[in-house]
PyMOL Python script that loads the backbone (N, CA, C, O; Angstrom):
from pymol import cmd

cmd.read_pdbstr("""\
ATOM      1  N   UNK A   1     -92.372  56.004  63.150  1.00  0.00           N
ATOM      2  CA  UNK A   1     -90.962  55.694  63.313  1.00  0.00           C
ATOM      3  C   UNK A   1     -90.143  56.921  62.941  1.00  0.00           C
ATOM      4  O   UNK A   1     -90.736  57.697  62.191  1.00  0.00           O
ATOM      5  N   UNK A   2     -88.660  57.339  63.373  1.00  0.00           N
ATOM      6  CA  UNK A   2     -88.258  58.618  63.325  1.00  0.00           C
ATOM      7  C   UNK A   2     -87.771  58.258  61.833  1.00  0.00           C
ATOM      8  O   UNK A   2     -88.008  57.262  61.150  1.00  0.00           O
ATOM      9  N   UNK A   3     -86.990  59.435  61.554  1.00  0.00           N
ATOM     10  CA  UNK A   3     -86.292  59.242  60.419  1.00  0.00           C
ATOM     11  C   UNK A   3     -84.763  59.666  60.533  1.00  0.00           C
ATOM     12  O   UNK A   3     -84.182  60.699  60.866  1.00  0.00           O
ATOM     13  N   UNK A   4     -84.398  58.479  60.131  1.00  0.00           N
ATOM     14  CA  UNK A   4     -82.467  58.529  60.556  1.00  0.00           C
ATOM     15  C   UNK A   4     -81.839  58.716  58.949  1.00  0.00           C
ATOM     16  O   UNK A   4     -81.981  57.891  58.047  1.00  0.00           O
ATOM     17  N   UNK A   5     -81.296  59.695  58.876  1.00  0.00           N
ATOM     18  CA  UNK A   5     -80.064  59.938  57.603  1.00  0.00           C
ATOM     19  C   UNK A   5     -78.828  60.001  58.382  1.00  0.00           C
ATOM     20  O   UNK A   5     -78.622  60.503  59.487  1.00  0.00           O
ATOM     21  N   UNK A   6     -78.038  59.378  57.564  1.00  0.00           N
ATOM     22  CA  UNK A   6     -76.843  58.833  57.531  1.00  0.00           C
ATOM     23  C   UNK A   6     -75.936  59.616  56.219  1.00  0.00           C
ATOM     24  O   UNK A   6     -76.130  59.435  55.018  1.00  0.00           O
ATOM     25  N   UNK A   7     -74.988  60.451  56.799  1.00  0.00           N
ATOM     26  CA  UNK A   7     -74.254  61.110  56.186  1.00  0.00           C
ATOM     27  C   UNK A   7     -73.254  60.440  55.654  1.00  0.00           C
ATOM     28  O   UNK A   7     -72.533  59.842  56.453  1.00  0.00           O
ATOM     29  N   UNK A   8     -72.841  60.322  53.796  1.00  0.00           N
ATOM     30  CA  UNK A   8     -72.089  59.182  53.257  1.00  0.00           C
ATOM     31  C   UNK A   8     -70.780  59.595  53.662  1.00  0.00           C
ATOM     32  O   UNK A   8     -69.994  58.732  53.272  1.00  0.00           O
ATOM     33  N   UNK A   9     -70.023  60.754  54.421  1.00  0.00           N
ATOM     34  CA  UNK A   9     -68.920  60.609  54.740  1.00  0.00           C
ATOM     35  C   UNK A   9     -68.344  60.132  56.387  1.00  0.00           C
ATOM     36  O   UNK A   9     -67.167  60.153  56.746  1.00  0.00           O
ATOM     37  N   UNK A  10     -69.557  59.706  57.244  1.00  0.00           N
ATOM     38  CA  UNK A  10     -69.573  59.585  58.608  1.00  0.00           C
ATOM     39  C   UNK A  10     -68.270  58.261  58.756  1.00  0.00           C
ATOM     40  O   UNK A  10     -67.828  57.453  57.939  1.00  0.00           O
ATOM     41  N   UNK A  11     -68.020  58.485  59.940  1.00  0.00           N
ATOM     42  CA  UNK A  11     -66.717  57.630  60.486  1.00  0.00           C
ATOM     43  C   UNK A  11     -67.397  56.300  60.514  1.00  0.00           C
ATOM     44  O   UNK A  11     -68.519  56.294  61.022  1.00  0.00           O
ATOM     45  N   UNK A  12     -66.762  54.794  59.909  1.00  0.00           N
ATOM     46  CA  UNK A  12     -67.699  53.553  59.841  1.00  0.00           C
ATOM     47  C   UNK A  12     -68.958  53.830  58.960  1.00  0.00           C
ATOM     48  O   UNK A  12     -69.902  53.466  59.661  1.00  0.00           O
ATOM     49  N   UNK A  13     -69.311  54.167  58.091  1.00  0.00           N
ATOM     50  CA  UNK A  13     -70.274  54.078  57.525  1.00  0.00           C
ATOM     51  C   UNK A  13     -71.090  52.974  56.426  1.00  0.00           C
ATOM     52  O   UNK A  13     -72.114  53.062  55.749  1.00  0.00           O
ATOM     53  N   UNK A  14     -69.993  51.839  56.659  1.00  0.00           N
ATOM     54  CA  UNK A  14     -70.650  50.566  56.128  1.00  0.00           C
ATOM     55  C   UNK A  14     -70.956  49.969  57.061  1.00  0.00           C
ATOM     56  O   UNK A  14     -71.837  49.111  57.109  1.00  0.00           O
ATOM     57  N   UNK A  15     -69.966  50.504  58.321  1.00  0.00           N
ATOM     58  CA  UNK A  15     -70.845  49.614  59.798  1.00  0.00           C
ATOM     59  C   UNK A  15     -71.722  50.087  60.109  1.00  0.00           C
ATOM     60  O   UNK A  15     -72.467  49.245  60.612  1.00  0.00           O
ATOM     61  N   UNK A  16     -72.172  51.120  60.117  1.00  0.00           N
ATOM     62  CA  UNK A  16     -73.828  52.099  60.265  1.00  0.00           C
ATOM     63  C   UNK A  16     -74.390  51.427  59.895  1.00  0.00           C
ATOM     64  O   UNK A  16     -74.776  50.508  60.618  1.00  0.00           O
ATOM     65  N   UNK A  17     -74.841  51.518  58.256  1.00  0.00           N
ATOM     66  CA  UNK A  17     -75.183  50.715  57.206  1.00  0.00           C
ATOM     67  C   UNK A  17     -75.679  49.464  57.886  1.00  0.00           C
ATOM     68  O   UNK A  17     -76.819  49.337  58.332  1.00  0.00           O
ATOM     69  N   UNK A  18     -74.767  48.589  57.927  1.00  0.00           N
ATOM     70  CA  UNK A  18     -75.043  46.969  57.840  1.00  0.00           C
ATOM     71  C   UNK A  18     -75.441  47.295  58.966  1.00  0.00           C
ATOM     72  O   UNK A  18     -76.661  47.226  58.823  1.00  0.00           O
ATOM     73  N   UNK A  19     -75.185  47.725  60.391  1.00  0.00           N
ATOM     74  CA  UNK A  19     -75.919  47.295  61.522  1.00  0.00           C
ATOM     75  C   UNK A  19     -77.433  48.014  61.324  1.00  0.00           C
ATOM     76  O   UNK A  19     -78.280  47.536  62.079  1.00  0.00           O
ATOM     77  N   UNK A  20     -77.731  48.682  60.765  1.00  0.00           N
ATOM     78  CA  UNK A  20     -79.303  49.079  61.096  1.00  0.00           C
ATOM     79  C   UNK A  20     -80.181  47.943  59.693  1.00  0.00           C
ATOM     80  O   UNK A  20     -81.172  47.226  59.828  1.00  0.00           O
ATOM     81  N   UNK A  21     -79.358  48.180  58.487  1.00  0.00           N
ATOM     82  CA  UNK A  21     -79.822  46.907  57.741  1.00  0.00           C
ATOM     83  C   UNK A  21     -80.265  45.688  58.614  1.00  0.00           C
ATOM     84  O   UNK A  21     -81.465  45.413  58.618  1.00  0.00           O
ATOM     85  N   UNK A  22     -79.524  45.045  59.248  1.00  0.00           N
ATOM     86  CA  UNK A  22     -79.574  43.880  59.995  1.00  0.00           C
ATOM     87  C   UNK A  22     -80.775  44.187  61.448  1.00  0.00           C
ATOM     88  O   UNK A  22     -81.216  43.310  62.192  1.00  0.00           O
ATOM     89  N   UNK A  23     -80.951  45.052  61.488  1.00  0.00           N
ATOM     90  CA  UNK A  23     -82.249  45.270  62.496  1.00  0.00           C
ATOM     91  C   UNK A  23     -83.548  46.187  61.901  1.00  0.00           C
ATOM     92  O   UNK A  23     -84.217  46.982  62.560  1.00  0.00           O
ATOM     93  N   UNK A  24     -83.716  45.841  60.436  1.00  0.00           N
ATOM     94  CA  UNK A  24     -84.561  46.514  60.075  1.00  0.00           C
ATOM     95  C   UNK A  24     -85.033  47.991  59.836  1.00  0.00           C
ATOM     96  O   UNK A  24     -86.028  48.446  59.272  1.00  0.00           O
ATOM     97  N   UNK A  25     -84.038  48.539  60.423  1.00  0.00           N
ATOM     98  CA  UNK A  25     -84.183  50.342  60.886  1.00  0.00           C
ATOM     99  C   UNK A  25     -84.296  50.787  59.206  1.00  0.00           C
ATOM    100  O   UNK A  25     -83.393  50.560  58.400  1.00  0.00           O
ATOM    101  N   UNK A  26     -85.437  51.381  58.909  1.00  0.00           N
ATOM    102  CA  UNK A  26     -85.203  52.240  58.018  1.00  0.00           C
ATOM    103  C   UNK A  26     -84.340  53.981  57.946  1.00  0.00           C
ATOM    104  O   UNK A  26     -84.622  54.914  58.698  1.00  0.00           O
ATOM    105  N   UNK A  27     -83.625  54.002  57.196  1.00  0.00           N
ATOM    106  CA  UNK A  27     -82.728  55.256  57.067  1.00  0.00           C
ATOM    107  C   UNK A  27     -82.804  55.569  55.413  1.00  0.00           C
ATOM    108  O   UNK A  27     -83.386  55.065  54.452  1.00  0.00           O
ATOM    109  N   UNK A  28     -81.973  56.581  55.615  1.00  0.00           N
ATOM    110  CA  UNK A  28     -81.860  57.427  54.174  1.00  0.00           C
ATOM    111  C   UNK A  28     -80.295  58.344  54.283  1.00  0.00           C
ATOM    112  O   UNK A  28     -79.867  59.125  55.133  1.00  0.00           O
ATOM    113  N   UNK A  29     -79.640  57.745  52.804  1.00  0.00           N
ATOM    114  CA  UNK A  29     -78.110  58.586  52.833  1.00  0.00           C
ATOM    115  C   UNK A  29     -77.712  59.586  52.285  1.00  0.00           C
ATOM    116  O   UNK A  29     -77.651  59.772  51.069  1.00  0.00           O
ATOM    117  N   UNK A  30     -77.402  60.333  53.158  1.00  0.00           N
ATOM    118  CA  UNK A  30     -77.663  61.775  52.217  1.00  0.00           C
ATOM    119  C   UNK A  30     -76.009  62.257  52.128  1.00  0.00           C
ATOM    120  O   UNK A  30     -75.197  61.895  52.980  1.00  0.00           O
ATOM    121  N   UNK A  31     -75.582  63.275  50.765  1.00  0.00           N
ATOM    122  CA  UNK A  31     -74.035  64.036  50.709  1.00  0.00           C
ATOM    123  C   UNK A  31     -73.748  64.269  51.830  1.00  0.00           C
ATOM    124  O   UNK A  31     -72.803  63.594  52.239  1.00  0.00           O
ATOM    125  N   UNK A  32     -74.295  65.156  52.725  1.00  0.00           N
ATOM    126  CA  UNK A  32     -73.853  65.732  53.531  1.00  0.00           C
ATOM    127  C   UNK A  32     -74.721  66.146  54.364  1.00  0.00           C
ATOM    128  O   UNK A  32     -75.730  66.663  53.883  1.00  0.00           O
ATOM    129  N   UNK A  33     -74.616  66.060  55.647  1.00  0.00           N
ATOM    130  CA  UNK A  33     -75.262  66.484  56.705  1.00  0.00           C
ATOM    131  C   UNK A  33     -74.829  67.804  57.746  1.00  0.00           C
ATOM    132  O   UNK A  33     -75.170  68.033  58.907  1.00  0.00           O
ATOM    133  N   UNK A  34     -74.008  68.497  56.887  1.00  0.00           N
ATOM    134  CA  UNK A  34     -73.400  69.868  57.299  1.00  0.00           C
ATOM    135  C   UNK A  34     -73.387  69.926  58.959  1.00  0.00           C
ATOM    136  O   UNK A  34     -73.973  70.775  59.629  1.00  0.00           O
ATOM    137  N   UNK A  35     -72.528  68.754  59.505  1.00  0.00           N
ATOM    138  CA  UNK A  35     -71.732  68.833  60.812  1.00  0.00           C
ATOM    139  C   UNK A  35     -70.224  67.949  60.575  1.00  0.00           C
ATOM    140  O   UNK A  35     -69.861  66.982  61.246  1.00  0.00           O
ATOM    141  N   UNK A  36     -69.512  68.559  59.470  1.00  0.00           N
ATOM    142  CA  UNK A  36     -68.276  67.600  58.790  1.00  0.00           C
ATOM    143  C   UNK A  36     -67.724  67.509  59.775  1.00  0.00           C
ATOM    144  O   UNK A  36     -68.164  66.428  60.167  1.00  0.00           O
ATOM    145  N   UNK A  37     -66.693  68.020  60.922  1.00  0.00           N
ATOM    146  CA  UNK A  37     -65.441  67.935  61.993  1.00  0.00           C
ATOM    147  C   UNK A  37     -66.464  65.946  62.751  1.00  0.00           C
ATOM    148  O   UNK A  37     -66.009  64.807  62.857  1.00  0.00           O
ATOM    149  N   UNK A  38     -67.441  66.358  62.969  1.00  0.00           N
ATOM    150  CA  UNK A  38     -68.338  65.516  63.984  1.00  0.00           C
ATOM    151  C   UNK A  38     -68.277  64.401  63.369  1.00  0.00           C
ATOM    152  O   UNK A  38     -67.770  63.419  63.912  1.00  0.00           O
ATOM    153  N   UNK A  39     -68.857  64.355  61.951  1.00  0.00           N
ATOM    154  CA  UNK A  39     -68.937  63.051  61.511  1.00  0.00           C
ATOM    155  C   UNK A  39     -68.364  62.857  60.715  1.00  0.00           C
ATOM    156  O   UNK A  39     -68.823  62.335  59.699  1.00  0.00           O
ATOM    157  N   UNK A  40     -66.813  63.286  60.887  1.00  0.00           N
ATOM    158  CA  UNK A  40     -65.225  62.590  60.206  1.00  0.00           C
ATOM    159  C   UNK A  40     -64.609  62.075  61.220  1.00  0.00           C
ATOM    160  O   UNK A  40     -63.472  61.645  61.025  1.00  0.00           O
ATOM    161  N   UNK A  41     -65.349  61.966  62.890  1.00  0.00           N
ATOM    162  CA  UNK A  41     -64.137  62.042  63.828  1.00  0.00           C
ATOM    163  C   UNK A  41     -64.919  61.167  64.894  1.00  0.00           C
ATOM    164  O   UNK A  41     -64.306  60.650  65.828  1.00  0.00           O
ATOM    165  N   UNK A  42     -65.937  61.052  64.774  1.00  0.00           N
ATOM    166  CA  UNK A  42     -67.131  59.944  65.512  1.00  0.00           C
ATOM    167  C   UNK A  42     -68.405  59.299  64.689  1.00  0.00           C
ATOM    168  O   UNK A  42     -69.043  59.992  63.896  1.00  0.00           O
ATOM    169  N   UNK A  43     -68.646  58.252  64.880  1.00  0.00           N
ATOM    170  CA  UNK A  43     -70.094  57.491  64.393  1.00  0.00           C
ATOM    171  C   UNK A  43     -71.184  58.520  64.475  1.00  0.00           C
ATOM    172  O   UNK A  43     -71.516  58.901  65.597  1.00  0.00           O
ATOM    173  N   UNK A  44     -71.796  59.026  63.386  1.00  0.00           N
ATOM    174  CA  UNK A  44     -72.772  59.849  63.890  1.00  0.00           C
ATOM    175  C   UNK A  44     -73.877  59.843  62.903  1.00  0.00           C
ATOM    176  O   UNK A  44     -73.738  59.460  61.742  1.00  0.00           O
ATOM    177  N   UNK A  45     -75.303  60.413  63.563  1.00  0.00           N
ATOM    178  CA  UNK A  45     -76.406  59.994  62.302  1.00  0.00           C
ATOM    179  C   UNK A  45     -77.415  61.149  62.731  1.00  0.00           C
ATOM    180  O   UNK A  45     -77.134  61.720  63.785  1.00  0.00           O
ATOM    181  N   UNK A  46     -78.611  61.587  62.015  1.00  0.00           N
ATOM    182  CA  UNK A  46     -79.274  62.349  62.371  1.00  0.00           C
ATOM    183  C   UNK A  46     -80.611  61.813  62.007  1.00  0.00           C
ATOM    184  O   UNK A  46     -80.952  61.432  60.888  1.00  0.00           O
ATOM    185  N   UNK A  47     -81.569  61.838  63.459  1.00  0.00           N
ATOM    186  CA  UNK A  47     -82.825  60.962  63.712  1.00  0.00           C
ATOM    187  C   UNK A  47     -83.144  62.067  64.099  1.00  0.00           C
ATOM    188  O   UNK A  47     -82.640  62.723  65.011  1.00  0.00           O
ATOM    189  N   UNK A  48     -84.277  62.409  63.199  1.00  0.00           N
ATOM    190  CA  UNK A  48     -85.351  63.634  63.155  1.00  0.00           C
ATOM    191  C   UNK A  48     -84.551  64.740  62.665  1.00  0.00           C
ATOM    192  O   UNK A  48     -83.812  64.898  61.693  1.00  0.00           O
ATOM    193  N   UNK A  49     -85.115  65.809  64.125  1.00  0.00           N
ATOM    194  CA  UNK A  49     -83.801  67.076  64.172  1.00  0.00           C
ATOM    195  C   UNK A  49     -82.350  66.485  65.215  1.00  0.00           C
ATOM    196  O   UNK A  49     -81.532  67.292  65.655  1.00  0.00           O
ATOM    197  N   UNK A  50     -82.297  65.686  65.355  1.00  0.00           N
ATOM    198  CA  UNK A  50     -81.374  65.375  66.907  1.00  0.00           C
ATOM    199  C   UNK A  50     -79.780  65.026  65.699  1.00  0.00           C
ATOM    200  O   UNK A  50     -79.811  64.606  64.542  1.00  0.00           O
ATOM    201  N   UNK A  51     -78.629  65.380  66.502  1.00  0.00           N
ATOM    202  CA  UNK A  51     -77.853  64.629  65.863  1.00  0.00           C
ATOM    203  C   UNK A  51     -77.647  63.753  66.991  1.00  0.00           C
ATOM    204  O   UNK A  51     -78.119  63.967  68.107  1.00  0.00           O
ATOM    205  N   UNK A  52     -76.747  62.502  66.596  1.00  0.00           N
ATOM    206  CA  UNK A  52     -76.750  61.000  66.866  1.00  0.00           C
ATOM    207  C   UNK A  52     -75.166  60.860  67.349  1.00  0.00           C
ATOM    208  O   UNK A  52     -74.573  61.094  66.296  1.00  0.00           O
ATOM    209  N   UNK A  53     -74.079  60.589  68.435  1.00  0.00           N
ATOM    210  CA  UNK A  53     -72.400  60.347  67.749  1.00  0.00           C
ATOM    211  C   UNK A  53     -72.361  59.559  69.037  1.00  0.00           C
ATOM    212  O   UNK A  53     -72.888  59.860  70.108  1.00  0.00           O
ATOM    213  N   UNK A  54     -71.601  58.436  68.722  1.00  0.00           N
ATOM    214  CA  UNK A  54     -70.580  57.960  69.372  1.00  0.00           C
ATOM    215  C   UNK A  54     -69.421  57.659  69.142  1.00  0.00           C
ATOM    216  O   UNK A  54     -68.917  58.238  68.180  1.00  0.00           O
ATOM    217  N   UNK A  55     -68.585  56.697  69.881  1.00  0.00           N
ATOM    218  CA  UNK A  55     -67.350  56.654  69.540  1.00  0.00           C
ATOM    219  C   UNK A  55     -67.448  54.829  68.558  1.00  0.00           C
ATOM    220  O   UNK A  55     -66.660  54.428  67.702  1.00  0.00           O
ATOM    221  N   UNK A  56     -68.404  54.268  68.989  1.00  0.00           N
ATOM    222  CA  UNK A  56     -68.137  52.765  68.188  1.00  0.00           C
ATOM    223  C   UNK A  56     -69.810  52.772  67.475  1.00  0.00           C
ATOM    224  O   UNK A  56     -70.515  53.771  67.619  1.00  0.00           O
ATOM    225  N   UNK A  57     -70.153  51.937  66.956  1.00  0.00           N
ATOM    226  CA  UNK A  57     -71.581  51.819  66.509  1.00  0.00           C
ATOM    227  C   UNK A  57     -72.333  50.946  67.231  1.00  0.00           C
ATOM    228  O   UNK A  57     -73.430  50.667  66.748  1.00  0.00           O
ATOM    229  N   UNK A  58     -72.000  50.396  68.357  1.00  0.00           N
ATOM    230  CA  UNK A  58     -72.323  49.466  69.037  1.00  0.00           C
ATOM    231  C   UNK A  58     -73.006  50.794  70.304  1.00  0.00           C
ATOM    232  O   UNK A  58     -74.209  50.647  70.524  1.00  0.00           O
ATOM    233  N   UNK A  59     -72.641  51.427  70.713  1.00  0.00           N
ATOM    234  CA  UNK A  59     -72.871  52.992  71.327  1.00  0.00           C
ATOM    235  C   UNK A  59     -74.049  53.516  70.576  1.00  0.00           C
ATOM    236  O   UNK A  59     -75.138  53.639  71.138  1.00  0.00           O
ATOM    237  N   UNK A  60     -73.839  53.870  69.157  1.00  0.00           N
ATOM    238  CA  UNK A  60     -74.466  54.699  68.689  1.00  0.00           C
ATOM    239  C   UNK A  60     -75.768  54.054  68.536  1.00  0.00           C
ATOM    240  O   UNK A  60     -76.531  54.873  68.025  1.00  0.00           O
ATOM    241  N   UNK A  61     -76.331  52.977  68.751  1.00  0.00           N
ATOM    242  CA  UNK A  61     -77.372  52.050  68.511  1.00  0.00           C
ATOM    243  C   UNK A  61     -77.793  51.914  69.592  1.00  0.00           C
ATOM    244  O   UNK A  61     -79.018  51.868  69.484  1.00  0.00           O
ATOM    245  N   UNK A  62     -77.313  51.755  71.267  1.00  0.00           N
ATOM    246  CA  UNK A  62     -77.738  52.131  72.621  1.00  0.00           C
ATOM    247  C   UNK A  62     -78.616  53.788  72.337  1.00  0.00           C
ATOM    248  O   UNK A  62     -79.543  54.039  73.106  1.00  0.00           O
ATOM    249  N   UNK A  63     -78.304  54.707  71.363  1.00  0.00           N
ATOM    250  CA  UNK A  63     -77.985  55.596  72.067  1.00  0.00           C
ATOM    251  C   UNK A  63     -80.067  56.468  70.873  1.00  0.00           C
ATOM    252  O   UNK A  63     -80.908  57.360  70.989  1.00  0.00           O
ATOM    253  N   UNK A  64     -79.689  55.264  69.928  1.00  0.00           N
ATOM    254  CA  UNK A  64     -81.028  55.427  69.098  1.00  0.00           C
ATOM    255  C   UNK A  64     -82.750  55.528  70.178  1.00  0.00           C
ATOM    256  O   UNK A  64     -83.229  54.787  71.037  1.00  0.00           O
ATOM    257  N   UNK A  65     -83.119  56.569  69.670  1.00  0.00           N
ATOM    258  CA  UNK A  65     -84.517  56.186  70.221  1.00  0.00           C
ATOM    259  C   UNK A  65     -86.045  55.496  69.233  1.00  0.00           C
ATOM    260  O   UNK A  65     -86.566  56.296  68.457  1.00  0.00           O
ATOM    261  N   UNK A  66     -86.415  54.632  69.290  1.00  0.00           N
ATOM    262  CA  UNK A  66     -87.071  54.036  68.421  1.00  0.00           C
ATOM    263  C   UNK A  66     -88.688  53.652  68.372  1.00  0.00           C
ATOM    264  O   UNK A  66     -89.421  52.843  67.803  1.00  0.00           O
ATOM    265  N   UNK A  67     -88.765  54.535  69.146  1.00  0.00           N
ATOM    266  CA  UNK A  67     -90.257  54.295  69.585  1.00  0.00           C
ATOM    267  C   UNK A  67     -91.293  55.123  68.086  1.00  0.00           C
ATOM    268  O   UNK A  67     -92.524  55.113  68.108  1.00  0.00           O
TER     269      UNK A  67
END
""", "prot")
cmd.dss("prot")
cmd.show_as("cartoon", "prot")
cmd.util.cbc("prot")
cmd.orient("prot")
């Protein structure tokens, strides 16, 4: 399974949170994920090396690969 960190200042980040909680996704929250403009200004997460953004979290969860 990949590994998704979730940057604690990302745009929605209790909706991140609770929606991958609620589907089991394991993640990890880290200070900072040194792409601040990106993820103060869109939903965004980083799975593996990839970064992750959309505009709602409902997007950003289409947009997960989970294999």
């Amino acid at each position: 399974m990949p590994k998704i960190v979730i940057c604690k200042n990302t745009k929605k980040h209790a909706e991140v949170i609770q929606a991958l909680t609620n589907r089991k996704i394991d993640f990890e929250i880290v200070d900072c994920t040194k792409k601040c403009f990106k993820c103060r200004t869109s939903v965004m997460i980083k799975q593996d090396d990839n970064y992750i953004s959309a505009s709602t979290v409902e997007k950003l969860l289409t947009k997960l690969s989970l294999d």
